[in-house]
N, C-alpha and C positions, 0 to 999 in steps of 0.2 A: 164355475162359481168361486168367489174370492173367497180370504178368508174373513172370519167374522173378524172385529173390532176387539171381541171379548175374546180370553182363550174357552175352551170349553172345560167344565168343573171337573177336577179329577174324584175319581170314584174313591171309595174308600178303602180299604185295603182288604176288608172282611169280603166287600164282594169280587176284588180281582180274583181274590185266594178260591174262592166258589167258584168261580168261572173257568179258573182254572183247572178245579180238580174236574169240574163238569167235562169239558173237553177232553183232558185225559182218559175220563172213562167212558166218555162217549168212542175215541180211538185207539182205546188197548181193549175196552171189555167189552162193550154191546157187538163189534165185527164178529165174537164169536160165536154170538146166540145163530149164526148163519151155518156154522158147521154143529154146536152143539148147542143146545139152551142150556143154559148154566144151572145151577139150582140155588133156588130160592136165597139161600144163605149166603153166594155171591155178591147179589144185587143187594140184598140189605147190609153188609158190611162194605160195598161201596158207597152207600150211601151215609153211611155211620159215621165212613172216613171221610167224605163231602163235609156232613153235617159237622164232623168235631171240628175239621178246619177252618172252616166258616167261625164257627164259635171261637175257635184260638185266634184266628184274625181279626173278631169285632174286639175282644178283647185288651191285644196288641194296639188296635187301634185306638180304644177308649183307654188306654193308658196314657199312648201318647198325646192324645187332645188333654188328657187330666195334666198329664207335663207340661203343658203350652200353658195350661191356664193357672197354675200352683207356682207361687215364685220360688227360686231355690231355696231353699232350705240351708243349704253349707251357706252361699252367703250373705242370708237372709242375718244366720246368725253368730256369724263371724262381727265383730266391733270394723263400722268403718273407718278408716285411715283418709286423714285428714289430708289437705294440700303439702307436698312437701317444701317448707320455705326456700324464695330463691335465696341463692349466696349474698347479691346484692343486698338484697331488702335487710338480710339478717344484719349484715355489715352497718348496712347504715342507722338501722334502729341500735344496735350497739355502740356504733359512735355518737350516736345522739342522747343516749343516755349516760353514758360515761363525760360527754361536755355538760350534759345538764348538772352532774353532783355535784364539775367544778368549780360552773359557775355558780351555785348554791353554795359552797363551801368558800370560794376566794372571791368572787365580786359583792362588791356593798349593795347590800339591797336597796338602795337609796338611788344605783344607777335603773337610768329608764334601758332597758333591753329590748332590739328591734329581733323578731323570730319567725320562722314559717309556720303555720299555725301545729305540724306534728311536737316541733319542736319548742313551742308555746307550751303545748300540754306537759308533753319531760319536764320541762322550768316548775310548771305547778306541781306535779308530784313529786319534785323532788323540795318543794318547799320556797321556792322562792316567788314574793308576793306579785299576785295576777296583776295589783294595780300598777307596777312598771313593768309590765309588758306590753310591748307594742306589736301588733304583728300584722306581718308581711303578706301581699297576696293581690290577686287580680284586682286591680283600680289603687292600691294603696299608693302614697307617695314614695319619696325616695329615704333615707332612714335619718338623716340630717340631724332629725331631734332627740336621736337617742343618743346614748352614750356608748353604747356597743351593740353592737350585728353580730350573730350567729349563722354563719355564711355554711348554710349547706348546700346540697344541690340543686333543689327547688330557689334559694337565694341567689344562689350564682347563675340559675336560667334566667331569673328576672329582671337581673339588673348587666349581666355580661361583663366585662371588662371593668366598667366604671366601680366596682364595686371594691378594688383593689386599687383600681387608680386614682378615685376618685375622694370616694365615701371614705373607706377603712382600709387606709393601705399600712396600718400595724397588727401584726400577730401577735398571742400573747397566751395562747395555747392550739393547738391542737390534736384530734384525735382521727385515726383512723386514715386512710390513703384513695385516692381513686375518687369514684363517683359515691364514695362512703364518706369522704372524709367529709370533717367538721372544724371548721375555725372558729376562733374566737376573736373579735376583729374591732379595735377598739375608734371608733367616729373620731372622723376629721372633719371641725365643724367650719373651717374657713378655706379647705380644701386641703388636696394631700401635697402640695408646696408650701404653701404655708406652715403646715405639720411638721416635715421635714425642718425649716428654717427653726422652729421651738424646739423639737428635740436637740436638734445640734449646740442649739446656745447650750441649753442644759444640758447637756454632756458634757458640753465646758463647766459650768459652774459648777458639775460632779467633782469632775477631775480636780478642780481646784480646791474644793472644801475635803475631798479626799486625803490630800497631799497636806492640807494643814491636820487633818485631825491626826495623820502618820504621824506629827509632829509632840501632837501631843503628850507630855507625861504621861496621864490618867488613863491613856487609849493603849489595851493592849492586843495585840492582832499578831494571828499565825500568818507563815507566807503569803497561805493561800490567798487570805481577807486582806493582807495587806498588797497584792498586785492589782487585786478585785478595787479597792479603794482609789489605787494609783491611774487605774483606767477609768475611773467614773462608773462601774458599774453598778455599785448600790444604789438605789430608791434614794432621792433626796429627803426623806418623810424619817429613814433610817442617819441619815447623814446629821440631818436639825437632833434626832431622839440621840444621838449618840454623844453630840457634843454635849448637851442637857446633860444627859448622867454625869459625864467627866467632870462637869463643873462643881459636883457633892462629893465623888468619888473614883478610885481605881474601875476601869471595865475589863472587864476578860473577854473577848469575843474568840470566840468557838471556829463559829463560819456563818457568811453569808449564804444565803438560801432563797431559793425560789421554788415554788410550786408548779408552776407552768407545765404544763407536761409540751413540747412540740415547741417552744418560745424559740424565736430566734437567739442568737448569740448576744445581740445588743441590749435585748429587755435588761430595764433595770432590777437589780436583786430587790426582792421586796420582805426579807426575814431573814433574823439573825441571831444567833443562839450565844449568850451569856453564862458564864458560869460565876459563883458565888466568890465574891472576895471577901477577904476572914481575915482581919487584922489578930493577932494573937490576944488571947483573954481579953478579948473588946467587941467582936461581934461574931454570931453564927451564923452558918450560912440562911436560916430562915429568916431572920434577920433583917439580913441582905437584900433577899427578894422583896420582905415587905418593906423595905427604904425605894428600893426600884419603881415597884409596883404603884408606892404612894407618888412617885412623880408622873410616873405615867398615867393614872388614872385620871386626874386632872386636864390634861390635856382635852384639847375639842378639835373636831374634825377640821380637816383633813389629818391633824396629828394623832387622834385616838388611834393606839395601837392593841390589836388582838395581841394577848400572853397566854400564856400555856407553859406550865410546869412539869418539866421530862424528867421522867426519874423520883429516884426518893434518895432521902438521907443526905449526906455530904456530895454525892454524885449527882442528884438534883441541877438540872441545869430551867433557865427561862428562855424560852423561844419570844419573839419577840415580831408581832406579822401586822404588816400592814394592806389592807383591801385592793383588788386591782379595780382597774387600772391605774398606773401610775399619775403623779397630777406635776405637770411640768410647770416651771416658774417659781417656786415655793423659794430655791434657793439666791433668786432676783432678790425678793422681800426681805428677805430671814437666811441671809448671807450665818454660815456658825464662825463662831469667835475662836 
């Protein structure tokens, strides 16, 4: 006969443990009722001993079906532990949020921003407005009409290569390394040759409007600002504001400045810290600032410049920042005197 399909039902444990003691006393104690009959009080204390173990064994047994069916208890009520984040993922929402404040903090909210849609939402919560955000994603086109890409990795699956050769082949911050990192990656809208060919002119017309304002009386600059000048590195937007002051008064330039965290070496400087000049009993340094300030404020975009007043008292200096990205060409038109 084969075996059945099913196994057969294991008995319970109360009745192995009976069965057991049965047999037992069926082969140590009834053999002797043959030489002697036991008395009375044998038999009912083997049977006592049957009965209790039966009973300890349903018992053992209804314990354990009550364990099966009762959830644990320890870690029922223990707090459960959440997923532990991967390295990656933390990585990249960290560099995602650290390019989001910059660009809330340094690009004009007036540029249209192309984003993947996690990094869409960082841009909102950190305050910069939904309606120039464009964002990236299955069926979207290519990012042509923005004015900057935030090239993460979702970004740079989409578009592969061209995204760097093509679209936005300038950096002008970045955070973070690896399949974290985050660019900030400013649109080449006639392609990344043509780009090239525009920055280069204006690097020239840096260097040259550099070399004349070294020139000038009214412009005073440390080493540093002065090799900075000599190589075209300042913001043309700082170059035009520069010579403007000169034209009313003495400048003290502190240093040129950039923000950018991860900028290449070439990014133009886009801030530049002034300190207060004090003709003797004829003006104070408050003074000073607000003669500055009244020319600067007049100005209109692309020349409105961000100020910010560091410090107090005579040590009071004026920061002087302009929005990125950089706008090339400015100093074709508005060549400074």
């Amino acid at each position: 006969m084969g075996r059945s399909d099913r196994e057969a039902p294991v008995p319970p444990w109360s009745t192995v443990a009976a069965t057991t003691l049965r047999l037992w006393f069926q082969r140590h104690v009834l053999p002797r009722r043959e030489r002697a009959r036991p008395p009375g009080g044998v038999l009912i204390a083997g049977l006592v001993i049957a009965l209790g173990a039966a009973a300890v064994g349903t018992e053992i047994a209804m314990a354990g079906d009550t364990a099966k069916e009762q959830p644990r208890h320890a870690a029922s009520a223990s707090p459960q532990a959440g997923p532990v984040p991967d390295a990656a993922v933390t990585g990249a929402a960290r560099s995602r949020n650290l390019a989001a404040a910059w660009i809330a903090a340094q690009v004009s909210p007036g540029v249209i921003v192309s984003c993947d849609p996690l990094m869409c939402s960082a841009l909102r919560q950190h305050g910069f407005p939904a309606s120039n955000l464009e964002q990236l994603g299955a069926g979207s086109g290519d990012p042509l009409g923005s004015g900057i890409v935030v090239s993460t990795a979702a970004v740079r699956s989409q578009f592969g290569r061209r995204l760097d050769s093509v679209y936005a082949p300038d950096v002008i911050a970045s955070f973070g390394a690896g399949a974290a990192m985050v660019q900030v990656r400013v649109i080449a809208p006639d392609g990344a040759k043509a780009q090239a060919a525009i920055e280069h002119s204006d690097l020239l017309a840096r260097k040259a409007a550099g070399l004349q304002l070294l020139r000038n009386q009214n412009v005073h600059v440390r080493p540093a600002g002065r090799r900075q000048l000599a190589a075209g590195q300042v913001d043309s937007r700082l170059l035009i504001t520069l010579t403007d002051l000169a034209h009313s008064f003495p400048v003290y330039v502190r240093q040129f400045g950039d923000s950018g965290p991860g900028a290449p070496a070439g990014a133009p400087l886009r801030s530049m810290t002034i300190a207060a000049w004090v003709r003797a009993g004829r003006r104070s340094p408050a003074s000073y600032r607000s003669a500055v300030l009244a020319i600067l404020r007049v100005q209109r975009a692309p020349l409105l410049a961000r100020t910010h007043v560091v410090g107090t008292g005579e040590k009071a200096v004026l920061r002087i920042e302009f929005t990125a990205p950089s706008v090339p060409g400015l100093l074709g038109a508005q060549p400074p005197s």
